[in-house]
Structure formats: C-alpha cells, structure tokens
C-alpha positions as CSV (number, residue, x, y, z in Angstrom):
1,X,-58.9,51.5,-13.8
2,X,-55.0,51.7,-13.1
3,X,-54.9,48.4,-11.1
4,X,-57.0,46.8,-13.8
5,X,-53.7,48.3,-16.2
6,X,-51.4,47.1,-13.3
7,X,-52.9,43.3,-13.1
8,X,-52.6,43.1,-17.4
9,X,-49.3,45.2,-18.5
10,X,-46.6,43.0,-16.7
11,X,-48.4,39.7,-18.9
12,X,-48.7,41.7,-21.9
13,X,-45.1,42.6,-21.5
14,X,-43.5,39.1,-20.8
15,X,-46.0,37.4,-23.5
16,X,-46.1,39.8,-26.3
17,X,-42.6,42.0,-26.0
18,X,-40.8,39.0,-24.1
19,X,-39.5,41.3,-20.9
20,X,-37.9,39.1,-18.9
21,X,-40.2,39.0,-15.5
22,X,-39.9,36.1,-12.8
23,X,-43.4,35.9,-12.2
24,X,-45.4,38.2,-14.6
25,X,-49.1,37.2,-13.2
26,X,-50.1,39.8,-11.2
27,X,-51.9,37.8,-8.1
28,X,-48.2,35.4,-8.1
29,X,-45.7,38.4,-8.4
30,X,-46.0,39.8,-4.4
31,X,-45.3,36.1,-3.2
32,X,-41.7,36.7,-4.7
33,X,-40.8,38.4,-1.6
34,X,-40.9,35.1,0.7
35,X,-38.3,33.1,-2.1
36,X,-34.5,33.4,-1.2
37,X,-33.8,36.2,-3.3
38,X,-36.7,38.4,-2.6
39,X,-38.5,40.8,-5.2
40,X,-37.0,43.2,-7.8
41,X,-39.6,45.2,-8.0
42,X,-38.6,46.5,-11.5
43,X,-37.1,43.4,-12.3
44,X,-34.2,44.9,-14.0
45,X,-31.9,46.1,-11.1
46,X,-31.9,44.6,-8.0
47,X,-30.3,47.6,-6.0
48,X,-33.1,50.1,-7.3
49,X,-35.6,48.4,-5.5
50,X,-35.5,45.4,-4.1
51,X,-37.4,44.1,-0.7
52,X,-36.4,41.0,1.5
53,X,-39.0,41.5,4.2
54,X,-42.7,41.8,4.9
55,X,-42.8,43.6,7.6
56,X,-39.6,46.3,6.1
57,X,-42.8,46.6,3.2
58,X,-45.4,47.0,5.3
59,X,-44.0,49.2,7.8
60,X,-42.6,51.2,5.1
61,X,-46.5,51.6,3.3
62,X,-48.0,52.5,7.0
63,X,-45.5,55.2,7.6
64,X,-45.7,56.9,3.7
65,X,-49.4,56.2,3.9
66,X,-49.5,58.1,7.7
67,X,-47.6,60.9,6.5
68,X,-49.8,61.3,3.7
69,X,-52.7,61.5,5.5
70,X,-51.9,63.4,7.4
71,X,-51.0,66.1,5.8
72,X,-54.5,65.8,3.6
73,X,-56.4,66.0,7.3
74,X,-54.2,68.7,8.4
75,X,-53.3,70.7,5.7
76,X,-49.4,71.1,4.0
77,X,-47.7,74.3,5.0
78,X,-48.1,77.1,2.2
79,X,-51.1,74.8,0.8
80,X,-53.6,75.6,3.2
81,X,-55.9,73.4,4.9
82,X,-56.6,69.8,3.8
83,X,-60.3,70.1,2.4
84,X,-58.4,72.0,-0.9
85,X,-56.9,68.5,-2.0
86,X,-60.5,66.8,-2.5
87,X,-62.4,67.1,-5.5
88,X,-63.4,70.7,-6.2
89,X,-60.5,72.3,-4.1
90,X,-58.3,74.5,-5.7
91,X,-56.0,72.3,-5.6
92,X,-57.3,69.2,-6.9
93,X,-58.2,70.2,-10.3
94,X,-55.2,72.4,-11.7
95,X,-56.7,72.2,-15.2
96,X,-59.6,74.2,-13.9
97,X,-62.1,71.4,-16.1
98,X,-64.6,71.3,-13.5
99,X,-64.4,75.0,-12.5
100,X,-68.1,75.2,-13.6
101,X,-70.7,73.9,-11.1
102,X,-72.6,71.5,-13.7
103,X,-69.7,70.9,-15.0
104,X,-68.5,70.1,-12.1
105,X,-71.5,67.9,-11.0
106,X,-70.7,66.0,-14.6
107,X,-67.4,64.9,-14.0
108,X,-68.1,63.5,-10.0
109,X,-71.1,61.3,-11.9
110,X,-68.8,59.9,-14.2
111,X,-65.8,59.5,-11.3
112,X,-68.1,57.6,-9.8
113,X,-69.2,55.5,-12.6
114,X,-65.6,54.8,-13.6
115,X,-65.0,53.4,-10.2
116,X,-67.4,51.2,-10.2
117,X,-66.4,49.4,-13.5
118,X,-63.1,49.3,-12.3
119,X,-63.9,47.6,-9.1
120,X,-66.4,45.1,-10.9
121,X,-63.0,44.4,-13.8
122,X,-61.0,43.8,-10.3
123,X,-63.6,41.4,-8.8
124,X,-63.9,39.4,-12.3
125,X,-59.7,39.1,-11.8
126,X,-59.9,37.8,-8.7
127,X,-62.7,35.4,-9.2
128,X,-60.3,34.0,-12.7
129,X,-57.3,33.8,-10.3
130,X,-59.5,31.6,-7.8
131,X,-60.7,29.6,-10.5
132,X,-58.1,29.0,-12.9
133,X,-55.0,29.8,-11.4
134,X,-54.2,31.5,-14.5
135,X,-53.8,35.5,-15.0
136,X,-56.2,37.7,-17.4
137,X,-54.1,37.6,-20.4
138,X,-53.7,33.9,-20.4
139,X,-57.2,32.8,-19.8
140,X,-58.0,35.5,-22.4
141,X,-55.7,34.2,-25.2
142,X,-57.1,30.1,-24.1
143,X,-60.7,31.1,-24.5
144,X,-60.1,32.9,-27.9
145,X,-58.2,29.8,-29.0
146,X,-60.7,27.2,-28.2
147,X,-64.2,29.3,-26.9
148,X,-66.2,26.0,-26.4
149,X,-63.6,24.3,-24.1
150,X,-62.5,27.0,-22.3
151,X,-65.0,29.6,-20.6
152,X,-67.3,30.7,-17.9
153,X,-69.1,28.0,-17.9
154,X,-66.9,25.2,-18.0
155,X,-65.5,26.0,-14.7
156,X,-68.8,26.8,-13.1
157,X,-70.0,23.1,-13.3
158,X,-66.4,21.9,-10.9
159,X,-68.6,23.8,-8.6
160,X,-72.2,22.4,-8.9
161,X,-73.0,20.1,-6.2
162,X,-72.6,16.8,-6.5
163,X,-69.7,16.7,-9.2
C-alpha cells in the first residue's frame, strides 16, 4: 500500500500544494537520472541526495540490500538468529498485537489480503501509465471532469482489432 502512496503523494503535492517537482508522475520521475543534471531525489537540495549514475544507484541498492539480507539469514549480533525478524518473532512485532495465536492467525489473513489489493492498485497504475501516459491523479481529475469522454473504455477500443 506504501508504493500505491509513493506513486500518488508527489502528484498530489505538485497539483494541489504547488511543490515545486521536475517531474512529479511517478513512472517519469526515475528517468531524471539519464538528463544532464541528474535527480534530486528530494527535489529541494541537490547535495542531500542527488545521483548522476545508474550503475552508482544500482550498485549502491545491491550492496544495502546484501547486507540486509544477510543479516535477516544469519542473524544480527545481540539479536539472535534471523528467524526472530519474520512475522511472529520476537522481534517483529514489538507491540506484542499478535502475541495471541488466533490473534495471531487474524492479522497474517489480513497481511495477506492487504497485499493483494495493493499489488492489484499497482497493476491498474501501470496499465494507466501504458495507456494514457498520464499519472493517477491526472487521469483521476480528467475522468471526473468529463466521465463519458474520458474512461476505461474509451481507451480500450484503440486496442480492438481492426481500428
């Protein structure tokens, strides 16, 4: 559900509270990094964090990611081992909420279900970037404007054979 926050918040920003973003549509931001400049990633400082090159951004996400996982496999020193950092490890849950087995039981179901939505709300932004070339926000605000002209449906028939 947070990249489905992630993809709308930086349009809702630069459309509604005018934050000044260079390209606030989430699936046209990361191609920033290839102009001459590069990409502010919090777009207000450009020596906070600021990235030139691909591969400095990719080899930086495999090593953090590495270490990362490593230490869930292996365990952290004064932690213990790495099964205490999945769901129902002491570790995971420091509110205790799920300290209950059906409790417990309750709360996976409902992890589950939540990741679902959120990866069906992902798929329906990437299929309105394919199609429009528009981000969520904006193909939100066109449809409530004009809901005959602009929806589903209209851009499903540029894809009917024969048209």
């Amino acid at each position: 559900m947070l990249g489905s926050l992630g993809c709308v918040t930086p349009e809702v920003l630069w459309k509604l509270v005018r934050v000044d973003f260079k390209e606030p549509v989430w699936f046209k931001a990361s191609a920033q990094i290839f102009s001459d400049g590069g990409l502010d990633y919090l777009s207000c400082n450009p020596n906070l964090v600021h990235a030139q090159s691909i591969l400095a951004v990719l080899g930086c996400e495999v090593i953090l990611m590495g270490l990362v996982e490593g230490f869930r496999l292996n365990g952290l020193p004064g932690v213990g081992e790495g099964n205490d950092l999945y769901p129902g490890g002491q570790y995971f849950g420091p509110l205790g909420l799920a300290d209950d087995p059906v409790t417990f039981a309750e709360l996976r179901e409902k992890e589950i279900k939540n990741s679902r939505l959120a990866m069906f709300s992902m798929f329906g932004f990437f299929v309105q970037a394919i199609v429009t070339g528009r981000g969520p926000l904006e193909n939100l605000l066109d449809h409530l404007h004009n809901p005959v002209a602009k929806n589903a449906w209209v851009y499903a028939t540029k894809f009917v054979p024969g048209s």
